[in-house]
C-alpha positions in Angstrom: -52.9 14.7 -17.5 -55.9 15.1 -15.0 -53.8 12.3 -12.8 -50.9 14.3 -12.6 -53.0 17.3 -11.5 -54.8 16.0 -8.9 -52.0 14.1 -7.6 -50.4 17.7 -7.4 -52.7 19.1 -6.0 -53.0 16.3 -3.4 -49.3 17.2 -2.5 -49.7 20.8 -2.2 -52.2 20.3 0.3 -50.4 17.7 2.6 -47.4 20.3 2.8 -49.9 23.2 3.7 -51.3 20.9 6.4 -47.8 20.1 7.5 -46.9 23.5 7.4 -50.0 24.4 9.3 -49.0 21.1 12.2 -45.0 22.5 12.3 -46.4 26.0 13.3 -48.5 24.6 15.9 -45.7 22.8 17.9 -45.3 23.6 21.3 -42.4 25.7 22.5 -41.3 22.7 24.8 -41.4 20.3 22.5 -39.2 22.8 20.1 -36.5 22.9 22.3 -36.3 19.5 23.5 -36.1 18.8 19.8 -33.1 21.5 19.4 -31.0 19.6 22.4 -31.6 16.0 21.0 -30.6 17.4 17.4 -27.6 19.1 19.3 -26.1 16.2 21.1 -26.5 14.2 18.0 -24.2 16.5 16.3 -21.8 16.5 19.2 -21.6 12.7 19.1 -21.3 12.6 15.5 -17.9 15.0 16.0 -16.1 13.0 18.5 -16.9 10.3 15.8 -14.9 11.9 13.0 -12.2 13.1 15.5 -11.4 9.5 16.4 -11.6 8.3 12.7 -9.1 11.2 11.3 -7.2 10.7 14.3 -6.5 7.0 14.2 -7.6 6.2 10.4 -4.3 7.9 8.7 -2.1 6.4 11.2 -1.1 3.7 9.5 0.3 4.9 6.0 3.7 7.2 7.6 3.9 3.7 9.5 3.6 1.5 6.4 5.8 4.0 4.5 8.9 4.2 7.3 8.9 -0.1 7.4 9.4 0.2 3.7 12.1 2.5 3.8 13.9 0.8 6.6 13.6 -2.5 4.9 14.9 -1.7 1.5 17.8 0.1 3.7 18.5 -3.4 5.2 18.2 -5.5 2.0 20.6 -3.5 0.5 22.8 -2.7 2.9 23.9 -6.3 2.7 26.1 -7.2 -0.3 25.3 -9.7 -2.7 27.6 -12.9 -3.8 30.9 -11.0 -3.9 32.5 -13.6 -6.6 30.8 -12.5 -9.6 31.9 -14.2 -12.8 33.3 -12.1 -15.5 33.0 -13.7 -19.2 35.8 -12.0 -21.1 35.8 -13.4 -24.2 39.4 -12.6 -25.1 40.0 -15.9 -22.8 38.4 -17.9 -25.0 40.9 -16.6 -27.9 44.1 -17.6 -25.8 42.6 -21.1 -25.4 42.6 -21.5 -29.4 45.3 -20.0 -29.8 47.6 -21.5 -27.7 49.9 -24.7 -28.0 48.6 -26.6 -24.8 46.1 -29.6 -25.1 42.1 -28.6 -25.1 42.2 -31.9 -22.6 44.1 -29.6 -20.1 41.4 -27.2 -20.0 38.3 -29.9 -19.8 39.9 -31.0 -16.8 40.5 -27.3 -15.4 38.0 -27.6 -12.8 40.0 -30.6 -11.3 43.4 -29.0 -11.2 41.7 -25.8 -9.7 40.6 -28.4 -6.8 43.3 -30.2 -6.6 45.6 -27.1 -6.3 43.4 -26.2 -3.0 44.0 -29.2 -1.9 47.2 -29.2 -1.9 48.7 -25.7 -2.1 52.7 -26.9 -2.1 52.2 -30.0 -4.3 53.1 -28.5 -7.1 
């Protein structure tokens, strides 16, 4: 406890001697302080203007190639030869009377009947 006193007391008296030193300082010295302080400030400014002026730049940049690009991709149409399953087709092949060979070989007489369109 007697630490923590003395070490208070110790810093009460270094701010009254500070105190003391700050109302001591020259009048020159004062305002050459006041300048330096001010064109720090002035400097620190122009920093931020640049940074707010430049930093957000970007992001209505990044946002606009985004838009445009999703305009392109799908602006272009995909495979227009979509398969459809219906499965009624499936049905008619059962059903009917024809030869299940006729329709394992379907992808042959589809070919063959571009082929030859009058052949047949």
């Amino acid at each position: 406890m007697k630490n923590q006193d003395s070490e208070t007391s110790f810093l009460k008296k270094v701010k009254h001697s500070l105190d003391q030193g700050e109302e001591n300082i020259p009048a020159e010295t004062l305002s050459r302080l006041n300048r330096i302080r001010q064109e720090a400030l002035k400097i620190k400014k122009k920093e931020i203007a640049w940074a707010v002026k430049w930093i957000p730049m970007p992001y209505p940049a990044l946002a606009t190639a985004t838009v445009v690009l999703l305009a392109v991709l799908l602006s272009f149409p995909g495979d227009q030869k979509q398969a459809t399953f219906n499965p009624l087709d499936d049905l008619e092949i059962l059903a009917s009377n024809n030869k299940i060979e006729f329709y394992e070989e379907l992808d042959f007489y589809a070919w063959l009947a571009e082929e030859e369109p009058n052949a047949g």
